[in-house]
C-alpha positions in Angstrom: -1.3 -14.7 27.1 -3.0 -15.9 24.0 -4.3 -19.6 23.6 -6.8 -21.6 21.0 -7.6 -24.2 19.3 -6.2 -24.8 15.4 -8.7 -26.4 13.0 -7.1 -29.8 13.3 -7.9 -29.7 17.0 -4.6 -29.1 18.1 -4.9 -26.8 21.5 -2.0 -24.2 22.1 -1.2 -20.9 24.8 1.7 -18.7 24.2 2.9 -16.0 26.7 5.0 -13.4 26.5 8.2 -13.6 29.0 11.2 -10.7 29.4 14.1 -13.4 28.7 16.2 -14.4 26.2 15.4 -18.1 27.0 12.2 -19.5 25.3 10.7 -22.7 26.1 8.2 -24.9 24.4 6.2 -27.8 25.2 4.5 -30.4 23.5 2.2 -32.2 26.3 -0.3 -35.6 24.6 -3.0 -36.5 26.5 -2.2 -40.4 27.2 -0.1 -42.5 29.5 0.5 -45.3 32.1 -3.6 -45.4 32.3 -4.1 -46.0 28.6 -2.4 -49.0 27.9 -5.2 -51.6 27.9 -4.0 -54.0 25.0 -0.4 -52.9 25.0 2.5 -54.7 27.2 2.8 -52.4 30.6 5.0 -49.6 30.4 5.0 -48.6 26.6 4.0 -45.3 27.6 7.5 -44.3 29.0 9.2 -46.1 26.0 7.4 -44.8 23.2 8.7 -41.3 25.5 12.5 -42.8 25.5 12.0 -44.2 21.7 10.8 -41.3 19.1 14.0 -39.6 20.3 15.8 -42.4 18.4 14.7 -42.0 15.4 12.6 -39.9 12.5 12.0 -39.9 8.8 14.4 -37.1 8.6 16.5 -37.6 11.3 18.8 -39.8 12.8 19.5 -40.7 16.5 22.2 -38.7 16.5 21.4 -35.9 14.8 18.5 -35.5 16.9 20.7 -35.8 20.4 22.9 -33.3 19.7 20.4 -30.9 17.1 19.9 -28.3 20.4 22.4 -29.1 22.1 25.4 -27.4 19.1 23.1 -24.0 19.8 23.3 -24.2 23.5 19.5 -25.9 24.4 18.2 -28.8 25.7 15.9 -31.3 24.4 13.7 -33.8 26.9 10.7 -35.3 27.7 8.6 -36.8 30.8 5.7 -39.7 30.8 2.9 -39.8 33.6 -0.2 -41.7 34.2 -2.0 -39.6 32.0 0.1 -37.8 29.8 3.7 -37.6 27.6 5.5 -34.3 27.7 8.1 -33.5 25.0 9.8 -30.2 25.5 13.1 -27.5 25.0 14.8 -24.7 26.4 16.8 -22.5 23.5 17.4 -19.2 23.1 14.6 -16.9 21.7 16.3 -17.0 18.0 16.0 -21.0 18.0 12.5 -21.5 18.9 11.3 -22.0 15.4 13.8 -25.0 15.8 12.9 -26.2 18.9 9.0 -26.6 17.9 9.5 -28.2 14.5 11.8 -30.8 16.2 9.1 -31.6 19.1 6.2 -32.1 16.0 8.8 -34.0 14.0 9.2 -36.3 17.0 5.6 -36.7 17.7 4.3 -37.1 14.6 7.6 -38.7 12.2 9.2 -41.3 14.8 10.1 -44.7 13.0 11.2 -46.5 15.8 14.3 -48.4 14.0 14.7 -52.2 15.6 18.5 -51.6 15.9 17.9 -48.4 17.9 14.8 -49.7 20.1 17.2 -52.7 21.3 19.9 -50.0 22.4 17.2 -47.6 24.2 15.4 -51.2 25.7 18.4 -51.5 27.9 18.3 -48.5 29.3 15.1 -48.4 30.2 15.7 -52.1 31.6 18.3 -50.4 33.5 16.1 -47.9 35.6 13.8 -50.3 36.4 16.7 -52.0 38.4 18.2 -48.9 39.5 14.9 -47.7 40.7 13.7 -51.0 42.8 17.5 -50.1 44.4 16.1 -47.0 45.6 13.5 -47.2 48.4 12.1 -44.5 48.9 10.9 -44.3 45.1 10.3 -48.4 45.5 7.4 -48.3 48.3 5.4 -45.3 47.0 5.1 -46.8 43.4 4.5 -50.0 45.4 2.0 -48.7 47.4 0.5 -46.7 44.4 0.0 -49.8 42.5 -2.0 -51.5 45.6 -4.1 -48.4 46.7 -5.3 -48.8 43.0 -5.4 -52.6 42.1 -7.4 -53.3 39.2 -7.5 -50.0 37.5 -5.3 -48.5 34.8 -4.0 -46.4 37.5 -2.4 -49.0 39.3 0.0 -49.7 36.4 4.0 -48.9 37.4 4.9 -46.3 34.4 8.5 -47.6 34.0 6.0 -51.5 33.6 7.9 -54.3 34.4 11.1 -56.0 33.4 9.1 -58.7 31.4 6.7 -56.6 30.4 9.4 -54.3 28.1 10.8 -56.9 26.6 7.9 -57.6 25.0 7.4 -54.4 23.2 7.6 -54.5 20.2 8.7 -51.7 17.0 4.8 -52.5 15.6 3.7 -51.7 19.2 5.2 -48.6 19.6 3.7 -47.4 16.5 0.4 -48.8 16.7 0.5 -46.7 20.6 1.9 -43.5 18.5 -0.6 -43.8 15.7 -3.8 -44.2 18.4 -2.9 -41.5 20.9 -0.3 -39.2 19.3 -3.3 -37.0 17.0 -3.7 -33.2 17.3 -6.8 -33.4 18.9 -4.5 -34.7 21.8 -2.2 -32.1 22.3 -1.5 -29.0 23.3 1.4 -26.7 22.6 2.8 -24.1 24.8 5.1 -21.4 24.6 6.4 -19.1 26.5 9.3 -16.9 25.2 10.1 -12.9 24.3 8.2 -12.4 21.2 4.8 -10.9 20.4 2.3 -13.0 21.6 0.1 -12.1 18.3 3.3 -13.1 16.2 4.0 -16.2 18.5 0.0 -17.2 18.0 0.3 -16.7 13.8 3.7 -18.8 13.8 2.1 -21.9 15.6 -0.9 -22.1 13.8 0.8 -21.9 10.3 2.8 -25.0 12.1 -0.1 -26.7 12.9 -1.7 -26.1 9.4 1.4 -27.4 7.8 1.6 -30.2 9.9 -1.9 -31.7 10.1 -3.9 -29.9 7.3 -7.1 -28.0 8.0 -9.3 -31.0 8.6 -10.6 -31.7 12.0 -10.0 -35.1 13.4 -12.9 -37.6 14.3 -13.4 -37.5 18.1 -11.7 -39.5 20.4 -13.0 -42.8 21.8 -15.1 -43.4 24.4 -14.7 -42.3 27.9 -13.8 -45.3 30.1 -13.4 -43.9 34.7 -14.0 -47.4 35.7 -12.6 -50.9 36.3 -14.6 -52.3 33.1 -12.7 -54.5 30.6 -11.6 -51.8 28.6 -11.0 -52.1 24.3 -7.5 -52.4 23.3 -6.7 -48.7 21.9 -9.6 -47.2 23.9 -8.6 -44.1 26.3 -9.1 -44.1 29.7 -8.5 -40.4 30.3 -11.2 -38.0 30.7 -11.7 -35.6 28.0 -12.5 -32.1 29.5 -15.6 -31.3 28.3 -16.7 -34.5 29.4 -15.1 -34.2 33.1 -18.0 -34.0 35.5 -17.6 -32.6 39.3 -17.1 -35.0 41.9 -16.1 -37.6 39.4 -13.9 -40.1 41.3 -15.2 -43.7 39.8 -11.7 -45.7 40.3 -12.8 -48.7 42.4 -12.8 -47.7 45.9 -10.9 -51.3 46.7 -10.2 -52.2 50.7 -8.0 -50.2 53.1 -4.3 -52.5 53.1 -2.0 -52.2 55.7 1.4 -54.5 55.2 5.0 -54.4 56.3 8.1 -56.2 53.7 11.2 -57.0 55.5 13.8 -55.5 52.9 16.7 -55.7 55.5 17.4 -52.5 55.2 19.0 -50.0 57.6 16.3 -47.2 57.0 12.5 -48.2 57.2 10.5 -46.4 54.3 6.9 -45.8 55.1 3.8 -44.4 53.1 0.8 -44.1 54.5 -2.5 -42.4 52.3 -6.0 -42.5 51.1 -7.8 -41.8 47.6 -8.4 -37.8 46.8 -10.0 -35.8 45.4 -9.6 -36.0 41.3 -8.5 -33.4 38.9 -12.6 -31.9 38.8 -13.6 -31.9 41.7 -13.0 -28.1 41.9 -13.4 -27.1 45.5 -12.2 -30.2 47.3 -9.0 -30.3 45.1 -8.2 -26.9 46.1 -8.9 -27.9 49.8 -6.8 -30.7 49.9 -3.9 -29.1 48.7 -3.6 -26.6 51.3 -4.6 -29.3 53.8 -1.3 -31.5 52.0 0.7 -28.5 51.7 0.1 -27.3 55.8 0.5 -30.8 57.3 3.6 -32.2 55.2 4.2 -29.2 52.4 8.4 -28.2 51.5 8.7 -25.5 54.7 10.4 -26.7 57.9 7.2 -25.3 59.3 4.5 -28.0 58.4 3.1 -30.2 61.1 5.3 -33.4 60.0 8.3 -31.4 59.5 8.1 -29.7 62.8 7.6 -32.2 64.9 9.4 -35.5 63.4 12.2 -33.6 61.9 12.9 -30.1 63.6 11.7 -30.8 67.3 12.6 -34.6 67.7 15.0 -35.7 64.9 13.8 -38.7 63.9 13.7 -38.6 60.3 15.5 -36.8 57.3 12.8 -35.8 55.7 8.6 -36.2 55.7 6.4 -35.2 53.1 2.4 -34.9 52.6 2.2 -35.2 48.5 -1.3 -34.6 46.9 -1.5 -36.4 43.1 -4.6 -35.4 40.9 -5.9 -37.8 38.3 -9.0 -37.5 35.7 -11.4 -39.9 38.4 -9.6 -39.7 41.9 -6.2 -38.9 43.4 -4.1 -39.7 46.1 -3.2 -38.0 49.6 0.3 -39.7 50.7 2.6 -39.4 53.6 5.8 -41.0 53.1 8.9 -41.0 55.4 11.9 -42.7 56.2 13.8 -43.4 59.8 15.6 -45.4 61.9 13.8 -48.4 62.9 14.0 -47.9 66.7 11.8 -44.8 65.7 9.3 -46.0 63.5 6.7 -46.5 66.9 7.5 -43.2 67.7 7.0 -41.4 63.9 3.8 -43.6 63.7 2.0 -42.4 67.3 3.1 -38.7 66.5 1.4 -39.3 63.1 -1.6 -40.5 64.5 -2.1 -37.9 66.3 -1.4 -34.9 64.2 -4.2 -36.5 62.0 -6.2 -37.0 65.1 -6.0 -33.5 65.6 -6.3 -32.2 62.1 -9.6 -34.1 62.1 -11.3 -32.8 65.6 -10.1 -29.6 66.0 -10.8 -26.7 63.5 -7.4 -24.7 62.7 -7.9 -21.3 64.0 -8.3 -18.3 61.0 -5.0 -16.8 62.1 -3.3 -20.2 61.3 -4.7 -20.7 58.0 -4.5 -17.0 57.1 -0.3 -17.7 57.4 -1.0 -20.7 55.6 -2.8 -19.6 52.7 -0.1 -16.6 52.3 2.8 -19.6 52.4 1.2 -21.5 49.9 0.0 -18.5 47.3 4.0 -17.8 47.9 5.3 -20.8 47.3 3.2 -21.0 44.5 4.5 -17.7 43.0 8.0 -18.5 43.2 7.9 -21.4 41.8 5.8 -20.3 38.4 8.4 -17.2 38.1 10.7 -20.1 36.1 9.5 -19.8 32.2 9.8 -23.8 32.2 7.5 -24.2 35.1 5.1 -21.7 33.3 5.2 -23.4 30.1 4.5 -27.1 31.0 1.9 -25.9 33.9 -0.2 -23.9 30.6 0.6 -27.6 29.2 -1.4 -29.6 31.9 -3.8 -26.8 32.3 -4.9 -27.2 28.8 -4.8 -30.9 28.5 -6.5 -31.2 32.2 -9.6 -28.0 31.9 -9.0 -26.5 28.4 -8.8 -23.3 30.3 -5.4 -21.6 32.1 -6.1 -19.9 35.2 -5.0 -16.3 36.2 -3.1 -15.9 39.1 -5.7 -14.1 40.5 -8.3 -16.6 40.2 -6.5 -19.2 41.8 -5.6 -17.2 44.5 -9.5 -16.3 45.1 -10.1 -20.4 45.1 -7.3 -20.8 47.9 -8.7 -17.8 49.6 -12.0 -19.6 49.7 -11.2 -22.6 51.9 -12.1 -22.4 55.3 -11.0 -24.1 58.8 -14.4 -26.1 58.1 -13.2 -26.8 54.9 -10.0 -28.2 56.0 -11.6 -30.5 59.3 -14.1 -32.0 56.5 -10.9 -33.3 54.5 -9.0 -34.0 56.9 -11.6 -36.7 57.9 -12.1 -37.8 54.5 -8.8 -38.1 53.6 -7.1 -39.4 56.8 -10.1 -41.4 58.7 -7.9 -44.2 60.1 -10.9 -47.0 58.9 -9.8 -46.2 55.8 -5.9 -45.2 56.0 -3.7 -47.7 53.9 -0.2 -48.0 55.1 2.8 -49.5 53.5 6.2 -50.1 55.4 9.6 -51.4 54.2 11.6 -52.6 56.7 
């Protein structure tokens, strides 16, 4: 793997895969978070917009410009970050990358094409309040962190989208979307030294040679915060143990949603994005009590031994100044006592009694495979070198972040556990 920085700031990593499939990504460092002075939500329609639209390209041309050579073209928004990327074959990747810049940096947001995309995006926000399970965590999200950026939906709200406007979107665009920003990745069959030489020329012919004054201010509180100022941290500025969201007051509330499942989430703050040993801790502490495998603690017990729900998860979300441990679940409600006492004292457990070093040697092993598997897709590797860069400015070997998993130890693991899941400060969430 190769990876830099061009003169106009623009960060990149290419890697060298054996396929004749070659992805690219274009990740920019703002999102949900940064929208202080904006209607909510323009994040995610600034993501659904610049595909409508450039100074060279129409709407449709742009829908179907990788799809005639077999690719495909899309794009994510988060709390802190917009991801544009493609799949193509190898021999299209020249294509691929100038269409991503093209989109990031030439988007003119035409009224008649904004109104069209408006109602789809209007659209999603119904269809996702129809679907619980998504419904209660973004609920619960948004009142786990009331008061900060973080506690914004990303899709905003049906009001709030209607009052985006085109000057909006390109006022958000011509703020956040500047080299200094992103990063592009690659990962694809070509010599890394050629891949390194093409995507610096592109960056030269895009933005020039001159570096770009630095980025506002760091904001990691609750203070009022400038329309157009960031509230992501900059890596160079991240600081260990920097979790300064406002700690707010433990919640615990049930909604009567008449419906026949109950949907529950029940979680804590966690460790951010910098704190470097406690992240790693909680996410093999996430990964044994609720991870994918039949075999975690939650799965075993409420789902394999007993029955009572379809599925349980443990998730683990890392921001710039904190995070968030969640357990969510769904059941019949003549089981919800039942998948609540178990709960209780699995956690009860987890915090009083150290796991043994045979247990958490299987663990580990699970997790560093898991892990494996899922970075062996050239996708997965090229948007994880993405939010490496834009999260550390450094991509870690696989070897290093086994050595930081290997690190954690059954002390290690009781400490979270009574961080994250000390029942004075559990908030809970149920929809009934």
């Amino acid at each position: 793997m190769r990876s830099g920085t061009a003169s106009s700031g623009l960060r990149y990593a290419v890697r060298r895969s054996a396929s004749p499939v070659a992805w690219c990504a274009l990740s920019i460092r703002c999102g949900t978070r940064d929208e202080a002075g904006y209607p909510g939500g323009i994040a995610h329609f600034v993501e659904h917009t610049i595909f409508r639209g450039t100074a060279r390209k129409s709407a449709s041309v742009i829908s179907g410009y990788l799809d005639r050579l077999g690719g495909e073209l899309n794009a994510y928004t988060t709390k802190e970050e917009i991801v544009l990327h493609a799949t193509v074959l190898k021999e299209d990747l020249g294509k691929a990358a100038r269409l991503l810049f093209e989109l990031a940096t030439e988007p003119t947001f035409p009224d008649d094409e904004i109104e069209t995309e408006r109602g789809v995006v209007l659209d999603e926000i119904i269809s996702y309040k129809d679907n619980p399970v998504e419904d209660v965590y973004d609920k619960f999200e948004g009142m786990l962190f009331e008061g900060h950026p973080l506690g914004g939906p990303i899709l905003g709200t049906t009001a709030s989208v209607k009052r985006i406007t085109p000057e909006d979107l390109r006022r958000f665009v011509r703020t956040f979307f500047t080299p200094d920003r992103m990063v592009f990745t690659v990962v694809a069959d070509i010599d890394e030294k050629v891949l390194e030489k093409r995507v610096l020329r592109l960056a030269e012919k895009l933005f020039g040679k001159e570096i770009p004054s630095p980025a506002p201010p760091v904001r990691n509180d609750n203070r009022t915060v400038i329309p157009g100022e960031t509230t992501s941290v900059i890596p160079s500025e991240a600081k260990e143990s920097s979790c300064t969201a406002p700690a707010g007051s433990p919640f615990s509330k049930t909604v009567d949603k008449r419906h026949h499942e109950v949907n529950a989430v029940i979680g804590n703050r966690a460790p951010s994005l910098y704190e470097e040993k406690d992240r790693i801790t909680a996410a093999v502490l996430c990964n044994i009590l609720g991870g994918p495998a039949s075999n975690s603690l939650l799965n075993k017990d409420l789902r394999e031994k007993n029955g009572w729900v379809y599925g349980v998860e443990c998730s683990y979300t890392q921001y710039a100044d904190t995070g968030i441990a969640a357990i969510s679940f769904g059941c019949d409600k003549p089981n919800l006592e039942r998948c609540l006492k178990t709960l209780d004292r699995i956690l009860e457990r987890l915090r009083e009694v150290p796991l043994s070093e045979r247990f958490l040697k299987a663990a580990k092993k699970q997790l560093l495979g898991q892990l494996a598997i899922s970075s062996a897709s050239g996708e997965a590797q090229c948007l994880s070198m993405g939010k490496s860069l834009l999260s550390w400015g450094r991509i870690d070997t696989s070897a290093e972040t086994r050595a930081r998993i290997e690190a954690v130890t059954p002390g290690d693991l009781q400490k979270m556990a009574r961080r994250l899941f000390d029942p004075a400060s559990l908030s809970r969430l149920i929809y009934l």
